[in-house]
Each structure stands twice: as C-alpha cells, then as structure tokens.
C-alpha positions as CSV (number, residue, x, y, z in Angstrom):
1,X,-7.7,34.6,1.6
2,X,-11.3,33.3,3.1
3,X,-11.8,30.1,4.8
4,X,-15.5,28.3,3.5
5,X,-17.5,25.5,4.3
6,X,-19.1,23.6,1.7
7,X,-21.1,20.9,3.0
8,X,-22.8,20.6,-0.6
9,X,-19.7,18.9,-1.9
10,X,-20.4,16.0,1.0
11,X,-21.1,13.3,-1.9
12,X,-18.0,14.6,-4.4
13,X,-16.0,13.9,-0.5
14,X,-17.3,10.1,-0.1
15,X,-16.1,9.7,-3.3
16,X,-12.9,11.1,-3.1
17,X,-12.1,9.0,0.6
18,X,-13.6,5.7,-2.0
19,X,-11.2,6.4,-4.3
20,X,-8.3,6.9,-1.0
21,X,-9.4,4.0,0.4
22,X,-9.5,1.8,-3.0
23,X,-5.5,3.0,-3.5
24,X,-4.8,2.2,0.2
25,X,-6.2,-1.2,-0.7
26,X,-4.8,-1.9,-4.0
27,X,-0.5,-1.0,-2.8
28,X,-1.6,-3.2,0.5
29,X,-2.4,-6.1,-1.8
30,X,0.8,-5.2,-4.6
31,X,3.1,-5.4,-0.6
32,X,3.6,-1.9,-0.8
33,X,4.8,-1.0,3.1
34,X,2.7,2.4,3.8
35,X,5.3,4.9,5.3
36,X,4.5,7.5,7.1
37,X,7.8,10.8,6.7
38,X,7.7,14.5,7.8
39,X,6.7,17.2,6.0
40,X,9.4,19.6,7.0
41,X,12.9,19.5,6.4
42,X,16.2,21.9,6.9
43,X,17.1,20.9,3.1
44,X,15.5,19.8,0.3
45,X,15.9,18.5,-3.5
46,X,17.0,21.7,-5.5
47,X,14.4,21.6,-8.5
48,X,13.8,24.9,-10.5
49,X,10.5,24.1,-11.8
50,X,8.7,24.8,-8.7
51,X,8.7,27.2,-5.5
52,X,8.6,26.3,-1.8
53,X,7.6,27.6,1.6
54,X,9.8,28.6,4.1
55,X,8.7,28.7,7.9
56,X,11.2,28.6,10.8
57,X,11.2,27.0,14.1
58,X,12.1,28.6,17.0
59,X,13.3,27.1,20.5
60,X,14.0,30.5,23.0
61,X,16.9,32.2,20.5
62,X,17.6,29.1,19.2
63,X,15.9,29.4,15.2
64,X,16.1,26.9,12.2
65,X,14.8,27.4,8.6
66,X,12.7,24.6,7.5
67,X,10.9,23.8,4.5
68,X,7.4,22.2,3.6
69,X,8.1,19.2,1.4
70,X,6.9,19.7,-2.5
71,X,7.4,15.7,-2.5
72,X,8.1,13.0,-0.3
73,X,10.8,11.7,-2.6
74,X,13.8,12.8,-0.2
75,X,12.8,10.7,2.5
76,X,11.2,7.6,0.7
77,X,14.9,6.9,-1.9
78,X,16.8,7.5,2.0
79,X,13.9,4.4,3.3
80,X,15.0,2.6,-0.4
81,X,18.4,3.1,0.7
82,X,18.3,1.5,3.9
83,X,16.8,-1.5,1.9
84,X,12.7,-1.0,3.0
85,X,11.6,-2.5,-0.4
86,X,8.5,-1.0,-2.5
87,X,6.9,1.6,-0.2
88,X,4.2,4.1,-1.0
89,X,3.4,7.7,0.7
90,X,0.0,9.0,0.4
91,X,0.1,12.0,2.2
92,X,0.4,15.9,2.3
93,X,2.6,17.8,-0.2
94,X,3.0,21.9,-0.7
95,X,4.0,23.8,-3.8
96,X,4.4,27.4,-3.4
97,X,3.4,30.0,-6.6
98,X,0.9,28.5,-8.6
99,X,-2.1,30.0,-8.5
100,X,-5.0,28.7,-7.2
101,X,-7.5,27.1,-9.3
102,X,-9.6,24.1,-10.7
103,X,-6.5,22.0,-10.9
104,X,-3.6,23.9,-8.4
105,X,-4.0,24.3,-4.7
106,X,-0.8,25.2,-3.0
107,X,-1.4,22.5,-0.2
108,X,-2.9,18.9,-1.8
109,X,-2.7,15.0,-1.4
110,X,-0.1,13.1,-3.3
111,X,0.5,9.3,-3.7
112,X,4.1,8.9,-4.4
113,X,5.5,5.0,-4.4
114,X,8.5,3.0,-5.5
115,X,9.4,-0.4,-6.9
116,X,12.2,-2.2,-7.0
117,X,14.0,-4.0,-10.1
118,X,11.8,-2.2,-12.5
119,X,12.0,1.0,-15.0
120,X,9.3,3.6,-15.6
121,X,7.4,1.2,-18.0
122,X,7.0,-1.5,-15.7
123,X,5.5,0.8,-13.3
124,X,2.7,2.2,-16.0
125,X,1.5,-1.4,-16.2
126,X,1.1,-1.1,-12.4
127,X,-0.8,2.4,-12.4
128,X,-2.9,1.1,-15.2
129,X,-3.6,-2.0,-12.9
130,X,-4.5,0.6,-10.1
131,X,-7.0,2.3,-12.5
132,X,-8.8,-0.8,-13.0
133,X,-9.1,-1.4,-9.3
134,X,-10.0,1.8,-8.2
135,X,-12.6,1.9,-11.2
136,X,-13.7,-1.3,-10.2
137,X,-14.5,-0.5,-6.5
138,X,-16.3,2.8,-7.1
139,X,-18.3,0.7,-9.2
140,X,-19.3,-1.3,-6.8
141,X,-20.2,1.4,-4.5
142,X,-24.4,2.5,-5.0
143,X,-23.7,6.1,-5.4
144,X,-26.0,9.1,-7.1
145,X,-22.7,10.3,-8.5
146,X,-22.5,9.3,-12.3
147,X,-18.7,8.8,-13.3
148,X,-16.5,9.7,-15.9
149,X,-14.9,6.9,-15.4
150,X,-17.7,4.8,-16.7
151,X,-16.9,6.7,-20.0
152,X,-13.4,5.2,-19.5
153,X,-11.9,2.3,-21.1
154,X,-8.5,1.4,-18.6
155,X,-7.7,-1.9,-20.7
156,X,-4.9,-0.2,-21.9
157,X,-2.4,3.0,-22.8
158,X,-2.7,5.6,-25.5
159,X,1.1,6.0,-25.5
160,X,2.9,8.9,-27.0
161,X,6.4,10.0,-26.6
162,X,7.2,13.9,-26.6
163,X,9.0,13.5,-29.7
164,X,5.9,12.5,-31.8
165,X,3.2,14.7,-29.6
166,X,5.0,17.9,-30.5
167,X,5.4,17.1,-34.2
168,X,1.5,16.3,-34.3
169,X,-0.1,18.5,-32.4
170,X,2.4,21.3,-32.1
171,X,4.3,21.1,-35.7
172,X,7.3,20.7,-34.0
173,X,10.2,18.6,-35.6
174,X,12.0,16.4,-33.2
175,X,15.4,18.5,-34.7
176,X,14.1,21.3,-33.5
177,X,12.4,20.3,-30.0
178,X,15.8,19.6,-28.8
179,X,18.3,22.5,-30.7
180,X,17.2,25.3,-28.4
181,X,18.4,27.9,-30.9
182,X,15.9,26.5,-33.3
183,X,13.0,25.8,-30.9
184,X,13.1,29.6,-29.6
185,X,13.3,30.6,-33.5
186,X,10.0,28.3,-34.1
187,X,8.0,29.5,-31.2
188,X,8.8,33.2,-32.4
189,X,6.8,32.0,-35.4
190,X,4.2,30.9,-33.4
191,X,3.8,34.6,-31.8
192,X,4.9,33.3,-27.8
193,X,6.8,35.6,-26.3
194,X,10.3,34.8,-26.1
195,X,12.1,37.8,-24.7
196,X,13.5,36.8,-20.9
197,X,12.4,33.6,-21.2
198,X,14.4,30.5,-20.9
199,X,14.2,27.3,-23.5
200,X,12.3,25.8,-20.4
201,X,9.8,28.2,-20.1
202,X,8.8,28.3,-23.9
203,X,8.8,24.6,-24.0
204,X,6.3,24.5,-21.3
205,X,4.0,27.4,-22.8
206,X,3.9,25.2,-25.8
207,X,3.5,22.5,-24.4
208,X,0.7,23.5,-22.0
209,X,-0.9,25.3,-25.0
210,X,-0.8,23.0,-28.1
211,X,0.5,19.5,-26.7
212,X,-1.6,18.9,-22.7
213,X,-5.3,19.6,-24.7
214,X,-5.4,16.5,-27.0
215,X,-4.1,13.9,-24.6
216,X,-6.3,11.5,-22.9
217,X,-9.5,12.7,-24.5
218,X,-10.1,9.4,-27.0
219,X,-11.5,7.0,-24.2
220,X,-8.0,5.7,-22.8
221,X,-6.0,7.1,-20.5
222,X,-2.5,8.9,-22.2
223,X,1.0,8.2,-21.3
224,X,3.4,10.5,-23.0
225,X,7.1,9.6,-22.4
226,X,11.0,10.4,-22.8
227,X,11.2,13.8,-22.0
228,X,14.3,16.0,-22.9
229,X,16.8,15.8,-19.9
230,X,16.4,19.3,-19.1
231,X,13.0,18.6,-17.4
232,X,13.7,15.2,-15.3
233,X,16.7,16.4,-12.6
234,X,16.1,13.0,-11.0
235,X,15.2,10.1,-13.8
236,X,17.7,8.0,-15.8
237,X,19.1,9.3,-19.1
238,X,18.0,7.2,-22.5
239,X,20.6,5.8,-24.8
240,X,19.7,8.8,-27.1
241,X,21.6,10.9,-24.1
242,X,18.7,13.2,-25.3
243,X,16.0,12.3,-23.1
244,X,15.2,10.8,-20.3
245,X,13.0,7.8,-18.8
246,X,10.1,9.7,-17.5
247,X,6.6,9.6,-18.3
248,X,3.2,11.7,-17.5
249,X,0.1,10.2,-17.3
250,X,-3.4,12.5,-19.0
251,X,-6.9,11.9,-18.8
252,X,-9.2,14.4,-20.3
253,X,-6.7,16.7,-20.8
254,X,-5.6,16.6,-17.0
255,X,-2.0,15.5,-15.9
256,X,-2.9,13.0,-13.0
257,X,1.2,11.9,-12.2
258,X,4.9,11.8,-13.1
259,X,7.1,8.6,-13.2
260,X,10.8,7.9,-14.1
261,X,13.1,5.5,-13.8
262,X,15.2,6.5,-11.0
263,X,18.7,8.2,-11.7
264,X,21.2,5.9,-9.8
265,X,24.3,7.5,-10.5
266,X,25.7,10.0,-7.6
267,X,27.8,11.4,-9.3
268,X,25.5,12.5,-12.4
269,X,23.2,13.5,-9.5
270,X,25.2,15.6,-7.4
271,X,26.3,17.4,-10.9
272,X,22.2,17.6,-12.1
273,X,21.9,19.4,-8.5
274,X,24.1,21.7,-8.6
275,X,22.7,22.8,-11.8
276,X,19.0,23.3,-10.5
277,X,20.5,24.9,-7.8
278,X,22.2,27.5,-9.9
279,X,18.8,28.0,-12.4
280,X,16.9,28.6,-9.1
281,X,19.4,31.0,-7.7
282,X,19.0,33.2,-11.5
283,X,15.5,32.6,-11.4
284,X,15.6,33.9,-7.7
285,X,13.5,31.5,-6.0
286,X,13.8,30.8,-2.3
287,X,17.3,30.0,-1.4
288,X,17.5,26.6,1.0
289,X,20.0,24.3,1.3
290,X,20.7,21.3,-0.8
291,X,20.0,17.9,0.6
292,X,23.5,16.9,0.4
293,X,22.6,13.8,3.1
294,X,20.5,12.3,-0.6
295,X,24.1,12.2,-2.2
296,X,25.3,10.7,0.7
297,X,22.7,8.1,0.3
298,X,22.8,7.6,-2.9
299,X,27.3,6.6,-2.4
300,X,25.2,3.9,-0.4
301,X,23.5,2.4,-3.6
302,X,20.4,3.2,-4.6
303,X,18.9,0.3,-5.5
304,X,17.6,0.0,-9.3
305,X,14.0,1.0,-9.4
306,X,11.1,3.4,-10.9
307,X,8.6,6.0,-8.8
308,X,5.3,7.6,-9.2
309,X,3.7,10.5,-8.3
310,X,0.2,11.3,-8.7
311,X,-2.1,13.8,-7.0
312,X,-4.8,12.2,-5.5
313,X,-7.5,14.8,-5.6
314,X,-6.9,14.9,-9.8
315,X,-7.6,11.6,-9.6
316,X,-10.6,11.3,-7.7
317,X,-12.1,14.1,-10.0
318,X,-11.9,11.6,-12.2
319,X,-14.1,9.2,-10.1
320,X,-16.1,11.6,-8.8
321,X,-16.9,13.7,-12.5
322,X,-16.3,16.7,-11.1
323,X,-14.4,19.2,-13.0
324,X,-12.5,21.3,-9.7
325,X,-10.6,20.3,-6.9
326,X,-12.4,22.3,-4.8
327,X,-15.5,20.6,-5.4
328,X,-13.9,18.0,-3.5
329,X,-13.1,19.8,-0.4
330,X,-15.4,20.5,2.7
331,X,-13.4,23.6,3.7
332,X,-12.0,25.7,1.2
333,X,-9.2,28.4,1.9
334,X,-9.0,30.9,-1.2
C-alpha cells in the first residue's frame, strides 16, 4: 500500500464536511444525543457476513486481543439499555476483506442512530426527512460542484420488498428465494457457481448481480425491505417467521444504509449468536470472543426501537456527484 495526497479533490472534501455538518445538524434538531464510544473492544457481535481486524495491546507481559469495531452497534443498544434515549454515532468504523474500491475502503465514516418506540418504517420516514435536509442545505451552499442530487426527487420512497425485486428483476419465485434446495437448483440454471458455496453466498451473487443494478435509478431514492432471516442476526422476525424487519436503502444503484427493527428478545439473540458464531468458525474467519456483556444487557430490557446505519462517504457522493470514495479523500492509502 501507498499513502497519496490529493489536494484536487479539495472541493469534492467541502462538500463531503457540508453534507457532515448538515447530518450533525439535522439529529441535533430530531434530539438525537451525539455519543461519542471506542473503537476497540476485547469482544464483539459475532456476524459472518463480514471480517475484522485484530490488534493487541500490550502493558510489559501483560497482552490483550482487541478488535476494531465494524459498527458501533455494541456500545450504542448498552447506552439504549441504560435508558440514554435516541442517540446517534457518526464516527469511524473498520471492515476487514473487502477490497478496495470506488465503493469499499476498509476504514470509512458511518452514521449509525436509534429511536425509541418505533420499527424500521418509522425510521425510513426519518432518513427520508434527513435527505431532504441535507439536500436542502447543500443547496443553499454557492458551490461549482453540480449535484446529483439536484436530479433527485426525495418527496418520497420507491419501496420494494426482496420478495417482489427477485421475482422482477431476477426471475426468482418467492417459493423458491426461501427453499434453499430450490434456490441453489435455480441459480445452477443461471450458470453461478454453486459448488462450496453456501445458500448465503449465492443469494448475495444474485443479488449483487441481477437485483442492486435497477434500484434507485428512476429519480427516487429505493428502499427494499423484509429480508430472509438468515441475513438480519440482529432485526426482529415478521409474522411470516420468514423474514425479517430490515430494510436497505439504494440510490443509483449504490446501497447508502441498513435499518431493522431491533431484535429484543435475549433469548432468540443469544441463540442467533451462537449460530453466526459457528458459520464464522466453518468459514474460518478471525476467531474473537462473543460479546456475552450484550446478552447481559439485553436480560436488562432493551427498549422497543429501530436503528440505521449509513456510510457517510456513500452518501456524500451523492451530494458531491462524484462517482468514488476516494475522490473524497485528501489522503488516500491504497
């Protein structure tokens, strides 16, 4: 890896901290309490989707394992806990084995908040509200930068549910998204490679392939919700018992941030954990221990309530029309 400077992305910058500023702004005025949490810890959320980093502190021969946080999430539902109210991060996060590119850095900014007495839909009303604001501000601002967002309508959602995205744009039936004998038959007919690979991982080719592309691309920004319950660990379970309360927000084509209604239940958590702690162990990831102090928190009461998170440099592409992350940043490191 090379470390650059890139002092021609100065304007792409201002508009990135406009858009920072605007969300700092716009939680201040919902009564969103900013809070400021580490990001190490000696456990984390077990989740098999992603990797971590490992780094170790060391004290003479005394040595610890810690972790960088892929979310603030472990420490914010702990502040929920305690009874903090709606709260907001916006802040450093690192996910470890995606490659670097236009969208992935392993090191990026992430606003992740939480309200109370509400489920996932209640919070896209407020994201959509925060759309309008930040769109509003950079507006405002005199700026050579043209905007995508101008190009934007924010009045309201394109709204899809999985279900009914992969039977339009994949030719998916909903039988057969959710029999995973039958979905690994189907994408063998497609020509993905199946062989080694779990139902998770072929759902997410397919998904990244024939589903991601067409959402958010007709002037509104898409929300696509109630995802099977093998890819929300943390959200609340539908009636269905199928799928799960969790939505993704798109624009262009782009995944901007992920939202469920918040699993309450210890029990059915401390069970969901174990299991992602197992699929990461076959899948060898890094081995760290489980954050057994969140299931200890959670026999507290968690109160009822829905969370976002959305990367902020995604977003501010938006703002800023630029079609890299990196065309944000003064100093890259790739």
């Amino acid at each position: 890896m090379r470390i650059t400077t890139r002092v021609e992305n100065l304007p792409n910058y201002r508009k990135y901290l406009q858009v920072e500023q605007a969300v700092h702004e716009f939680m201040q005025k919902k009564g969103y309490l900013k809070a400021d949490v580490p990001v190490m810890s000696p456990a984390l959320i077990p989740e098999s989707y992603l990797e971590v980093f490992e780094t170790e502190f060391k004290f003479f021969k005394n040595k610890e394992k810690l972790y960088l946080t892929p979310s603030p999430e472990l420490f914010l539902k702990r502040l929920l806990v305690a009874g903090i109210g709606n709260c907001y991060y916006l802040g450093k996060a690192f996910r470890n084995s995606d490659p670097i590119s236009t969208l992935h850095s392993y090191e990026f900014t992430m606003l992740e908040f939480y309200k109370m007495e509400v489920d996932y839909m209640d919070v896209a009303d407020e994201v959509l509200e925060m759309l309008r604001y930040i769109n509003k501000k950079i507006k405002s601002q005199k700026s050579k930068v043209k905007n995508t967002s101008q190009k934007l309508k924010f009045e309201k959602w394109e709204k899809i549910s999985v279900t009914e995205a992969f039977r339009e744009y994949a030719k998916i039936s909903e039988k057969e998204l959710f029999d995973h004998e039958l979905f690994l038959k189907k994408a063998k007919e497609k020509k993905y490679r199946t062989d080694g690979f779990s139902y998770e991982d072929i759902w997410s080719q397919v998904y990244t392939s024939e589903v991601e592309t067409n959402l958010g691309i007709n002037g509104y920004p898409t929300l696509i919700f109630d995802y099977p319950k093998e890819f929300a660990a943390l959200a609340k379970l539908n009636k269905d018992g199928k799928t799960t309360q969790r939505f993704e927000i798109y624009i262009n084509g782009i995944e901007l941030g992920d939202c469920y209604t918040e699993l309450t239940d210890w029990k059915e958590q401390d069970l969901r954990f174990k299991i992602e702690d197992l699929r990461r162990k076959t899948e060898e990831k890094i081995a760290y221990p489980i954050d057994k102090g969140f299931i200890e928190a959670l026999k507290y009461g968690l109160p009822d309530s829905a969370g976002i998170a959305i990367g902020l440099e995604r977003l501010a592409m938006i703002f800023a029309d630029v079609d890299s992350i990196n065309k944000l940043k003064l100093i890259n490191i790739c």
